[in-house]
Biopython code that builds the backbone (N, CA, C, O; Angstrom):
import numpy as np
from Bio.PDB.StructureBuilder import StructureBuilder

atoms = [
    (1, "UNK", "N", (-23.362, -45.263, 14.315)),
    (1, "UNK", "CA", (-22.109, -44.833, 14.911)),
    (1, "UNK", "C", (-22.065, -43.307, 14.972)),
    (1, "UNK", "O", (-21.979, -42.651, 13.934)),
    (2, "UNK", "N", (-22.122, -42.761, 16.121)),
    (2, "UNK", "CA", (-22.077, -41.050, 16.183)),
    (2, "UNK", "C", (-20.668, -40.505, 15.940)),
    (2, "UNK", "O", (-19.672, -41.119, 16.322)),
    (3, "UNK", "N", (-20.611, -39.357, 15.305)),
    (3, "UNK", "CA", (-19.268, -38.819, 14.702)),
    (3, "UNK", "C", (-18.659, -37.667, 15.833)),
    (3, "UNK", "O", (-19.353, -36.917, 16.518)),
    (4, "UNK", "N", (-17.086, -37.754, 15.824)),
    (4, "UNK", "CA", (-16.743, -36.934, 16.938)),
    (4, "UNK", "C", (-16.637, -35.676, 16.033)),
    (4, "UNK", "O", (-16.065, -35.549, 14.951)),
    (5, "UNK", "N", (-17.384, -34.729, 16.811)),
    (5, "UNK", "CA", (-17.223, -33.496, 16.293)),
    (5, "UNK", "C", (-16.196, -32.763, 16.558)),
    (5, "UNK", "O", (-16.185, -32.236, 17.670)),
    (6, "UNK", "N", (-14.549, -32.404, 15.233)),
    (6, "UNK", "CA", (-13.511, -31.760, 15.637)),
    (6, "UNK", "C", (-13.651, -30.260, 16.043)),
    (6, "UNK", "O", (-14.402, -29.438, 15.517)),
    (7, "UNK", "N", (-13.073, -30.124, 16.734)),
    (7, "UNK", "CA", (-13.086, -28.711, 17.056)),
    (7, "UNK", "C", (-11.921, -27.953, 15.848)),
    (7, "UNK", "O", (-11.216, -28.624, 15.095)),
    (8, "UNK", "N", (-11.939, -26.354, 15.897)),
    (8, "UNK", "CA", (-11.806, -25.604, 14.843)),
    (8, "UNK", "C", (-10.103, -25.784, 14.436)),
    (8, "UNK", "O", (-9.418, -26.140, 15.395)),
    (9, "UNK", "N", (-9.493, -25.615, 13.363)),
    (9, "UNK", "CA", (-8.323, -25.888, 13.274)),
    (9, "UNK", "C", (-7.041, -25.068, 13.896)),
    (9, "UNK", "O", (-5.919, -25.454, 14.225)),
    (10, "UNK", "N", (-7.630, -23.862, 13.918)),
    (10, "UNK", "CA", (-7.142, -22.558, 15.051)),
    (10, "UNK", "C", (-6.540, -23.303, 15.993)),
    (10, "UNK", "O", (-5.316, -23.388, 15.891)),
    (11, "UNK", "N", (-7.056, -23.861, 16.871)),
    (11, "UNK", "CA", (-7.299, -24.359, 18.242)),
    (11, "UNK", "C", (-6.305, -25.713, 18.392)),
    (11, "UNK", "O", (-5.763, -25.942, 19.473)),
    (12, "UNK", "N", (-6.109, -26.575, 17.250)),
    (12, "UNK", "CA", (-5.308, -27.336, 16.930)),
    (12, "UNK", "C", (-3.998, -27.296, 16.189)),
    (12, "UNK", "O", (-3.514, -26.365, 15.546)),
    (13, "UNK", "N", (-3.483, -28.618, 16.436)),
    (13, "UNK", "CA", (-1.717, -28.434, 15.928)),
    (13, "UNK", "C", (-1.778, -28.320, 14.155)),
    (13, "UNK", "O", (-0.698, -27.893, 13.746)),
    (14, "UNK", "N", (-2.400, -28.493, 13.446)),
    (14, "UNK", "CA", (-2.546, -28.281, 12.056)),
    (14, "UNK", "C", (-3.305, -26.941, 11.641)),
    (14, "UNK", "O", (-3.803, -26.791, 10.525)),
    (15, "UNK", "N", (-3.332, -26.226, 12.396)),
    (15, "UNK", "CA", (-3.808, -24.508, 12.344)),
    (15, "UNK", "C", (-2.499, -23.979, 12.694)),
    (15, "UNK", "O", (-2.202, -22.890, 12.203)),
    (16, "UNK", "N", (-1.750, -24.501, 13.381)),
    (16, "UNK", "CA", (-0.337, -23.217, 13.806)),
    (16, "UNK", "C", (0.821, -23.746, 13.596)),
    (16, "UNK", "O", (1.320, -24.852, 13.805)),
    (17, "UNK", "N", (1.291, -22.407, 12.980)),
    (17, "UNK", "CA", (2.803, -22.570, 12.189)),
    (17, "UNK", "C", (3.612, -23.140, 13.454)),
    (17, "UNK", "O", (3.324, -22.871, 14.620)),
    (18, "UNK", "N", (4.813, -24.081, 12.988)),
    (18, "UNK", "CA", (5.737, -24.504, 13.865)),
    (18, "UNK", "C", (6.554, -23.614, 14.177)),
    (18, "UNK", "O", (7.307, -23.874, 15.115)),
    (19, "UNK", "N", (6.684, -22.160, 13.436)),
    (19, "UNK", "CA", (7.499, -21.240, 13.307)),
    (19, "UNK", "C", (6.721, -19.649, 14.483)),
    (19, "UNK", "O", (7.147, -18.558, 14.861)),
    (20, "UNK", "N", (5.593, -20.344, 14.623)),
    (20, "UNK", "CA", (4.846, -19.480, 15.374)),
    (20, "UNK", "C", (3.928, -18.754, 14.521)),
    (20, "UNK", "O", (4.038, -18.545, 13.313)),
    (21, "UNK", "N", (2.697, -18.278, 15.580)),
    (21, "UNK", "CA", (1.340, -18.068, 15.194)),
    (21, "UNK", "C", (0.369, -19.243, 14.605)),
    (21, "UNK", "O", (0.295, -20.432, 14.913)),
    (22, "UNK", "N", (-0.326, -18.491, 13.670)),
    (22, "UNK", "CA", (-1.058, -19.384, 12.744)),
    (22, "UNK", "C", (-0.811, -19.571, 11.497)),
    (22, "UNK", "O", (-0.363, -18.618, 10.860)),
    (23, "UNK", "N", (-1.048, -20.880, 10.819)),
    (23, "UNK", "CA", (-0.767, -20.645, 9.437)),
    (23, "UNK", "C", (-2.382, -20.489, 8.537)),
    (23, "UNK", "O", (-3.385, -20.809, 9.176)),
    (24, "UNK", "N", (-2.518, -20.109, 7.402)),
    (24, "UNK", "CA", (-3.030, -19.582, 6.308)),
    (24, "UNK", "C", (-4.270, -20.763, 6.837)),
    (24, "UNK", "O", (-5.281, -20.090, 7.039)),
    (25, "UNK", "N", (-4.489, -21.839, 7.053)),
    (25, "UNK", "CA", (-5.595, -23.032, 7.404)),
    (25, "UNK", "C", (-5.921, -22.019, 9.056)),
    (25, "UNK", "O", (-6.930, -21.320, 8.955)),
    (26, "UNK", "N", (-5.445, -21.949, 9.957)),
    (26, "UNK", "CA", (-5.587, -21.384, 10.802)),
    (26, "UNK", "C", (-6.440, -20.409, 11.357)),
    (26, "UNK", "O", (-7.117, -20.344, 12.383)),
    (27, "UNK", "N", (-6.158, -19.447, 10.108)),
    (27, "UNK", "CA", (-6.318, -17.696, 10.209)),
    (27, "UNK", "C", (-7.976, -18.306, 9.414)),
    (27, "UNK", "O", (-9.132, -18.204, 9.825)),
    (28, "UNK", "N", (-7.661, -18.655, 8.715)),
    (28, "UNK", "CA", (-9.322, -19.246, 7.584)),
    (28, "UNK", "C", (-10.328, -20.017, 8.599)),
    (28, "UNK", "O", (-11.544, -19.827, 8.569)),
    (29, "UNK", "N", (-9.872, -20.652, 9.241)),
    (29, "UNK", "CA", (-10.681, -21.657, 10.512)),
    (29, "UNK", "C", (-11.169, -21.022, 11.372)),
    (29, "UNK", "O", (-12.291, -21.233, 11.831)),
    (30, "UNK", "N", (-10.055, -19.739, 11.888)),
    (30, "UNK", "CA", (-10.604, -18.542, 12.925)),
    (30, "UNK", "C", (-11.827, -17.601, 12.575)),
    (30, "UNK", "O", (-12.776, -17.253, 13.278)),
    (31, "UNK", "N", (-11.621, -17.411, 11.742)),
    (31, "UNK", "CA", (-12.630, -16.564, 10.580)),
    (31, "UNK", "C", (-13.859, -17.304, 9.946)),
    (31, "UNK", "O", (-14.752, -16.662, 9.393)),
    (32, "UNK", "N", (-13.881, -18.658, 10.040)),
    (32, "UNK", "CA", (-15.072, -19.312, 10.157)),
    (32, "UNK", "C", (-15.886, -19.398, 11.437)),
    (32, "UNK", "O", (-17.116, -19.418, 11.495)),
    (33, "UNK", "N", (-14.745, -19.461, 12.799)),
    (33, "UNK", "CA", (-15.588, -19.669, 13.253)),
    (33, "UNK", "C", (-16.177, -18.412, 14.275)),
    (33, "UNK", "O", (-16.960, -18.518, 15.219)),
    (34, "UNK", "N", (-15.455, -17.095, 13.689)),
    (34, "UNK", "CA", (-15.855, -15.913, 14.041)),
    (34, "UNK", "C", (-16.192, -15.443, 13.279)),
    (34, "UNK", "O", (-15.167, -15.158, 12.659)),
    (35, "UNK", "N", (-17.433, -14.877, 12.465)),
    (35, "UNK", "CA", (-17.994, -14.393, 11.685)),
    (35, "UNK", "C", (-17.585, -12.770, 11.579)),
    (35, "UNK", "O", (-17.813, -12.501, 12.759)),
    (36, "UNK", "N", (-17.213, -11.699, 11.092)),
    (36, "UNK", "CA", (-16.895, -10.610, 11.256)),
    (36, "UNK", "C", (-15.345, -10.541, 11.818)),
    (36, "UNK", "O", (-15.048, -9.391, 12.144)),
    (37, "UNK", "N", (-14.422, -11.384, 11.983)),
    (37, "UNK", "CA", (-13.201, -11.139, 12.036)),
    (37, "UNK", "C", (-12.680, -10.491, 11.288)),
    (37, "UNK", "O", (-13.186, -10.585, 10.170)),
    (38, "UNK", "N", (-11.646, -9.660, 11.373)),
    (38, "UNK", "CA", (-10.301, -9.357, 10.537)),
    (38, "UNK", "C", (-9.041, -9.884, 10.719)),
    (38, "UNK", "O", (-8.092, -9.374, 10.122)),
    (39, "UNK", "N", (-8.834, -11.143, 11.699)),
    (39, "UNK", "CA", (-7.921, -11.588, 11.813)),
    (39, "UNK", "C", (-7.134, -11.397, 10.345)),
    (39, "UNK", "O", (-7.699, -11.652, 9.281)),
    (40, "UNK", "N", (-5.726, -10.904, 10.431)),
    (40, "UNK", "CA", (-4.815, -11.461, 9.063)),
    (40, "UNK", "C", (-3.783, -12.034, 10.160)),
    (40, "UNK", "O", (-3.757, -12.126, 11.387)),
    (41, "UNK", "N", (-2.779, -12.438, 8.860)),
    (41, "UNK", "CA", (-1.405, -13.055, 8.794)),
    (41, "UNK", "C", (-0.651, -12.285, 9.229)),
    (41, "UNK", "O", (-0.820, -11.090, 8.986)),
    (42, "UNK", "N", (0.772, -12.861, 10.267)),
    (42, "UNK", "CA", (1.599, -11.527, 10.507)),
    (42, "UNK", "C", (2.428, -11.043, 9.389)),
    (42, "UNK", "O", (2.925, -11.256, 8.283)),
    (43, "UNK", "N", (2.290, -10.403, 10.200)),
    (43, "UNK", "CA", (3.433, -8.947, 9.550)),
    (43, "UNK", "C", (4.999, -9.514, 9.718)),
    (43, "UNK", "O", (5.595, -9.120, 10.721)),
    (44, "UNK", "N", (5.635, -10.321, 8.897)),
    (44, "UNK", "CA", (6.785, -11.114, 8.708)),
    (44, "UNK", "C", (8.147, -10.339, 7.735)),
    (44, "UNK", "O", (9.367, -10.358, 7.903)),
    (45, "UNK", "N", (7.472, -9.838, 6.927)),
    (45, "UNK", "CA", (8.257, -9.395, 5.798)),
    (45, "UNK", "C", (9.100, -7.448, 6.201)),
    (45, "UNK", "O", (9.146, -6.907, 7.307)),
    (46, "UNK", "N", (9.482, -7.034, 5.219)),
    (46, "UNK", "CA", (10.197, -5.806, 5.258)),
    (46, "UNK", "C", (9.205, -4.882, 5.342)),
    (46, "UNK", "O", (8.429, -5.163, 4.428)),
    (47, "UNK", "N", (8.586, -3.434, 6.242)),
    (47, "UNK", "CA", (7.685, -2.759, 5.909)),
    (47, "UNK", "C", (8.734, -1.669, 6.044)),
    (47, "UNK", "O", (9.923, -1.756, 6.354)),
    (48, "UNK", "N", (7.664, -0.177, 5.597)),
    (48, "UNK", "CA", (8.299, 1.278, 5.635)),
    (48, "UNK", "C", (7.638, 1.672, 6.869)),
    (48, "UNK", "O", (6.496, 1.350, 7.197)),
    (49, "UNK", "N", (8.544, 2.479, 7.600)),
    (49, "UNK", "CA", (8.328, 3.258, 8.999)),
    (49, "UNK", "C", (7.461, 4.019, 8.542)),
    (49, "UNK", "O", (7.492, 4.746, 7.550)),
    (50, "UNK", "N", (6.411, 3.775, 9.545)),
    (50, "UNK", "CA", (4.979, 4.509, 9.896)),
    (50, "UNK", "C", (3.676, 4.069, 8.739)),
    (50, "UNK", "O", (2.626, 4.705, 8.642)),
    (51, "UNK", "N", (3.974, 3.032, 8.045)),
    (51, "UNK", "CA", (3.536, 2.291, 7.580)),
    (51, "UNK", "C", (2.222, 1.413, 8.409)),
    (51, "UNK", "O", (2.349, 1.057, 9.581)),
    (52, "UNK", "N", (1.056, 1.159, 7.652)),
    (52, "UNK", "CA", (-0.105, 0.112, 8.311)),
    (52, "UNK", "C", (0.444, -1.167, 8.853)),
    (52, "UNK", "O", (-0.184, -1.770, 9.723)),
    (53, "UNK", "N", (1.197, -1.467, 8.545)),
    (53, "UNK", "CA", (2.139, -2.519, 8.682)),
    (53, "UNK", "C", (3.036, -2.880, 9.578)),
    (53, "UNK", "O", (3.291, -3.890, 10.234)),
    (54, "UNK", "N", (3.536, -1.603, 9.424)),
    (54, "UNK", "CA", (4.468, -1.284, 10.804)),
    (54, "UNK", "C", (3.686, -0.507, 11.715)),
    (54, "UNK", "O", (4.400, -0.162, 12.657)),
    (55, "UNK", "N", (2.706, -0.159, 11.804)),
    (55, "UNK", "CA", (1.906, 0.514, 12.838)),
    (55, "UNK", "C", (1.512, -0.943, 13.568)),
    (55, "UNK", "O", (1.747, -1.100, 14.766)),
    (56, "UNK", "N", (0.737, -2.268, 12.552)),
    (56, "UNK", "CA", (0.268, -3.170, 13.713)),
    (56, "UNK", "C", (1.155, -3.932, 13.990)),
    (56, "UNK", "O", (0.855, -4.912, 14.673)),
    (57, "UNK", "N", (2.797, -3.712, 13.481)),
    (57, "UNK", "CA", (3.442, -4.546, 14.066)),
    (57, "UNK", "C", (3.880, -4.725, 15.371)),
    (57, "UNK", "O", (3.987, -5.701, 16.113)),
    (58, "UNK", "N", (4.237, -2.858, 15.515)),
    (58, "UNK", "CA", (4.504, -2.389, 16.965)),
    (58, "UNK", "C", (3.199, -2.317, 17.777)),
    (58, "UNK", "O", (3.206, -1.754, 18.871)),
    (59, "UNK", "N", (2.200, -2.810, 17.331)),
    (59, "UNK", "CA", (0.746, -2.607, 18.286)),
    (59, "UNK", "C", (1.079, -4.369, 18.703)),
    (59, "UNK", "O", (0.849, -4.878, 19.800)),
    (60, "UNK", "N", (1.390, -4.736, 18.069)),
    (60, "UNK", "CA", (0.974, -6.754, 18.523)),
    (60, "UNK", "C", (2.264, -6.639, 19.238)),
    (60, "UNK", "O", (2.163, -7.378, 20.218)),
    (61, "UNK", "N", (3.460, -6.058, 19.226)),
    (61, "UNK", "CA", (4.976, -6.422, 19.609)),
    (61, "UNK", "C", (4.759, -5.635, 21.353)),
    (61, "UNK", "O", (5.375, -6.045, 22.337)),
    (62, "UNK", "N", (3.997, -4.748, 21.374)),
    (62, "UNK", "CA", (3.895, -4.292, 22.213)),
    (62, "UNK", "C", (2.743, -4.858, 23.465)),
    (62, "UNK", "O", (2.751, -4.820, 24.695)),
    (63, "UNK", "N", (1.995, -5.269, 22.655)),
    (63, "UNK", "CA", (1.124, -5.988, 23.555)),
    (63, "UNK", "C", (1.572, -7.274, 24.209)),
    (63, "UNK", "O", (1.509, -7.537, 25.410)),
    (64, "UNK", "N", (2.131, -8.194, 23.030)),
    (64, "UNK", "CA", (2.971, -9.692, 23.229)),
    (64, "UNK", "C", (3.739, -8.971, 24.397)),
    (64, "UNK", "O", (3.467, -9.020, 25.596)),
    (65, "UNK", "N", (4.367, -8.552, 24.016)),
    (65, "UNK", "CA", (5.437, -8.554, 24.779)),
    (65, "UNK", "C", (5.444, -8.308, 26.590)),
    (65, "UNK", "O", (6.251, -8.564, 27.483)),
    (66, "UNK", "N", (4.349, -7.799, 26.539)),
    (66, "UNK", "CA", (3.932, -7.027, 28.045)),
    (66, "UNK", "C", (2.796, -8.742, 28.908)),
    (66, "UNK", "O", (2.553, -8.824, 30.112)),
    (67, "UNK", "N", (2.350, -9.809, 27.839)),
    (67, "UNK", "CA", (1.993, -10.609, 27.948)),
    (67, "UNK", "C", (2.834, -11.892, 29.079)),
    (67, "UNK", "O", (3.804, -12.477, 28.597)),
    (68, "UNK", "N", (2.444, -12.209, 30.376)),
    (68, "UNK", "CA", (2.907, -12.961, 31.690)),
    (68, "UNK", "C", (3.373, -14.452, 30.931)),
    (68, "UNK", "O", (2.546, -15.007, 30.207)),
    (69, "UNK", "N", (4.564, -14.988, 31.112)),
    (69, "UNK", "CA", (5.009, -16.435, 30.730)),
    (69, "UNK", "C", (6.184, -15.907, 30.382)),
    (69, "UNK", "O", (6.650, -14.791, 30.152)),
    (70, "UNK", "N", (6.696, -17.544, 30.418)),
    (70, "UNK", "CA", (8.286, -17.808, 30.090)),
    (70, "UNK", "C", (8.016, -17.498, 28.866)),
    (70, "UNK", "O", (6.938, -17.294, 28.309)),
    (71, "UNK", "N", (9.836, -17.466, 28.227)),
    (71, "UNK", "CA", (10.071, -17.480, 26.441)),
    (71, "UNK", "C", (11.002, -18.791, 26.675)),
    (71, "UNK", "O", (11.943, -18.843, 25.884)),
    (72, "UNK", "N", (10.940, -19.628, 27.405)),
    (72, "UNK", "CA", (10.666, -21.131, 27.589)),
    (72, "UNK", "C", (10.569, -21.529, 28.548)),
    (72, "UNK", "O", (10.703, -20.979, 29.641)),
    (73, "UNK", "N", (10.111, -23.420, 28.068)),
    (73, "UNK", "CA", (9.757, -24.343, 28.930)),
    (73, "UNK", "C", (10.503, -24.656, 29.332)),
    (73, "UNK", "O", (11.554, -24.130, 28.967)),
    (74, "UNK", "N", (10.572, -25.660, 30.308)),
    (74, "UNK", "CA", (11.084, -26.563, 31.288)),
    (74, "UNK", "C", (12.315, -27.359, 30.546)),
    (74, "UNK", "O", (13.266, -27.909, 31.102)),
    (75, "UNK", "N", (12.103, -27.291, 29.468)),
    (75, "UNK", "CA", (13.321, -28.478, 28.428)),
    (75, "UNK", "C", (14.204, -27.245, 28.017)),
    (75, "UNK", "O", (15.406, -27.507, 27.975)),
    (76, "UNK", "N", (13.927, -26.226, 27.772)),
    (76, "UNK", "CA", (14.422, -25.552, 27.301)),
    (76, "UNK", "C", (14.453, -24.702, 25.696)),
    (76, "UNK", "O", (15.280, -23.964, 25.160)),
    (77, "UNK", "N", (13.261, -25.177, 25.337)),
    (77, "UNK", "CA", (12.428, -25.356, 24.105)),
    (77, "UNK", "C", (11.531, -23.697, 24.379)),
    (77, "UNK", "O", (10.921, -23.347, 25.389)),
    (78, "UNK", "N", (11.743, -22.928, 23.083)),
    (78, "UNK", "CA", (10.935, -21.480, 22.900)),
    (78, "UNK", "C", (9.855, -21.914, 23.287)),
    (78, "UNK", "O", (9.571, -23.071, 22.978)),
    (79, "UNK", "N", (8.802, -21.025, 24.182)),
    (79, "UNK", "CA", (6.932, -21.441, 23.945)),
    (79, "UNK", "C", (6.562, -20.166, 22.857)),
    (79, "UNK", "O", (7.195, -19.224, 22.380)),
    (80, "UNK", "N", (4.909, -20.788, 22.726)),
    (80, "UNK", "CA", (4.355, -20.054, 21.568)),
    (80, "UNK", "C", (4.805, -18.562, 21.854)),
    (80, "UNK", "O", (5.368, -17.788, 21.080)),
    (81, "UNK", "N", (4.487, -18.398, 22.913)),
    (81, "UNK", "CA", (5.133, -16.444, 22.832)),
    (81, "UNK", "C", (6.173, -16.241, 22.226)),
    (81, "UNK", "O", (6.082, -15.593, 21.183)),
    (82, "UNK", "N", (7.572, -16.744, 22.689)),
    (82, "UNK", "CA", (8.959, -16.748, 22.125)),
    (82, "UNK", "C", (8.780, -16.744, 20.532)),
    (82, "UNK", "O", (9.306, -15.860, 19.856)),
    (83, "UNK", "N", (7.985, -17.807, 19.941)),
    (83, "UNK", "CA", (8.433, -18.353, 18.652)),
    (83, "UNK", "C", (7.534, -16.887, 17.747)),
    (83, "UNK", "O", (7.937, -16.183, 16.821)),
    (84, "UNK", "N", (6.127, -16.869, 18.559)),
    (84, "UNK", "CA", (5.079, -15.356, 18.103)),
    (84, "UNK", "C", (6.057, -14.266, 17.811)),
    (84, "UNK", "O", (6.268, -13.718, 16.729)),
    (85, "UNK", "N", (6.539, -14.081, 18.813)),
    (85, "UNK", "CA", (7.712, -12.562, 18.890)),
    (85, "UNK", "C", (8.862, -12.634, 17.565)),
    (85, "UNK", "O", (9.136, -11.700, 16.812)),
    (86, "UNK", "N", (9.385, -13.912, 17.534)),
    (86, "UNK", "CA", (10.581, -14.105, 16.984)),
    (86, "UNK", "C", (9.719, -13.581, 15.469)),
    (86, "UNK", "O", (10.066, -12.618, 14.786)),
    (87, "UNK", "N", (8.679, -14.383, 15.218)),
    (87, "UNK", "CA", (8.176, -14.399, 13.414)),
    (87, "UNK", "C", (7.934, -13.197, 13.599)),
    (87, "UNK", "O", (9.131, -12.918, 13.669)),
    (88, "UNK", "N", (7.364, -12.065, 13.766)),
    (88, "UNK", "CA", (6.762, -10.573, 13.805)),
    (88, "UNK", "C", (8.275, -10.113, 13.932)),
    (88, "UNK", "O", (8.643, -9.390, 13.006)),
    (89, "UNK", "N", (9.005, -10.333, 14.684)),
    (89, "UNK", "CA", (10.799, -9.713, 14.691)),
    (89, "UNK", "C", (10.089, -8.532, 16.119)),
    (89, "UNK", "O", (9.782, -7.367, 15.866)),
    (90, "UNK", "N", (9.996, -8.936, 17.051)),
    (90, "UNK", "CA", (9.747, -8.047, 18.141)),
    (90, "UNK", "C", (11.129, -8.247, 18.755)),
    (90, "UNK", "O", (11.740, -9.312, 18.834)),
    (91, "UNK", "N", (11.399, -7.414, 19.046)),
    (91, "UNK", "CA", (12.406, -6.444, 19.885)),
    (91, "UNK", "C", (12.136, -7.458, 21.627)),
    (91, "UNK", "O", (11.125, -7.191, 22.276)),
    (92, "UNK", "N", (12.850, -8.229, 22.010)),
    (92, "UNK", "CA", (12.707, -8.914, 23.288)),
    (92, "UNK", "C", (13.461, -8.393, 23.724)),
    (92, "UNK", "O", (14.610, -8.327, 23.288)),
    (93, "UNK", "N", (12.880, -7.666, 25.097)),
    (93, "UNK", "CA", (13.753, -7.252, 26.245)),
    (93, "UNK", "C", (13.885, -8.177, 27.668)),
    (93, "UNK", "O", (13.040, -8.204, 28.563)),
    (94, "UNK", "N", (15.269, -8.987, 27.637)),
    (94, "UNK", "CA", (15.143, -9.379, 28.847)),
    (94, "UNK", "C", (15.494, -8.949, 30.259)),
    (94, "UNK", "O", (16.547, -8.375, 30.538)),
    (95, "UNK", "N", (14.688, -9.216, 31.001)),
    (95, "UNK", "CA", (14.692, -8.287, 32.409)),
    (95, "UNK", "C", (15.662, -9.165, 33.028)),
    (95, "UNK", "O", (15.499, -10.360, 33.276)),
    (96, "UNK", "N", (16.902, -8.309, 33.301)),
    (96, "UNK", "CA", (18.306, -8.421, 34.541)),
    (96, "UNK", "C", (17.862, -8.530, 36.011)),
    (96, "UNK", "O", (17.400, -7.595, 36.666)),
    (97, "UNK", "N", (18.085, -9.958, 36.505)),
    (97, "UNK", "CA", (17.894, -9.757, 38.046)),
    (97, "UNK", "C", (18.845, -9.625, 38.686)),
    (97, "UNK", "O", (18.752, -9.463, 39.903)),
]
sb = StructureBuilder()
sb.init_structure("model")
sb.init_model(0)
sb.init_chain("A")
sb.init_seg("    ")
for serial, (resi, resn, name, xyz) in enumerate(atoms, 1):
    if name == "N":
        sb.init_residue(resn, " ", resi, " ")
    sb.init_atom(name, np.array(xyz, "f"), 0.0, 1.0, " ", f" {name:<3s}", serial, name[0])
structure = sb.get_structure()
């Protein structure tokens, strides 16, 4: 009987937080299966201005954010961007038509 080979946990629903991103199985799965990563965990908690911390927070908040898609679906339900932004605490600007 040949075995199905799973793909990495990253990539799957038991690698990412329901709260957005990845969780701690995730970030470890990514990093297995990229050798030389630095992937970490976000930046969730309280940092000091101009801080490493707060330097990559506003580097990922700034990038996400400039990133093409809804901050929801069709039901009306956050997508991963929305829920990404919300855990990091990015600053969402919505554009007035």
């Amino acid at each position: 009987m040949a075995r199905v080979k799973k793909t990495a946990a990253w990539t799957r629903k038991e690698g990412k937080s329901p709260s957005g991103g990845l969780n701690k199985k995730g970030v470890a799965s990514y990093r297995r299966a990229n050798p030389g990563s630095k992937l970490k965990m976000a930046v969730t908690g309280k940092v000091k201005k101009g801080s490493k911390s707060a330097k990559r927070r506003k580097s990922f908040c700034a990038r996400m954010s400039g990133m093409k898609g809804p901050l929801k679906d069709s039901k009306g339900r956050p997508t991963r961007k929305a829920l990404a932004l919300r855990k990091w605490k990015c600053r969402i600007n919505k554009k007035k038509k």
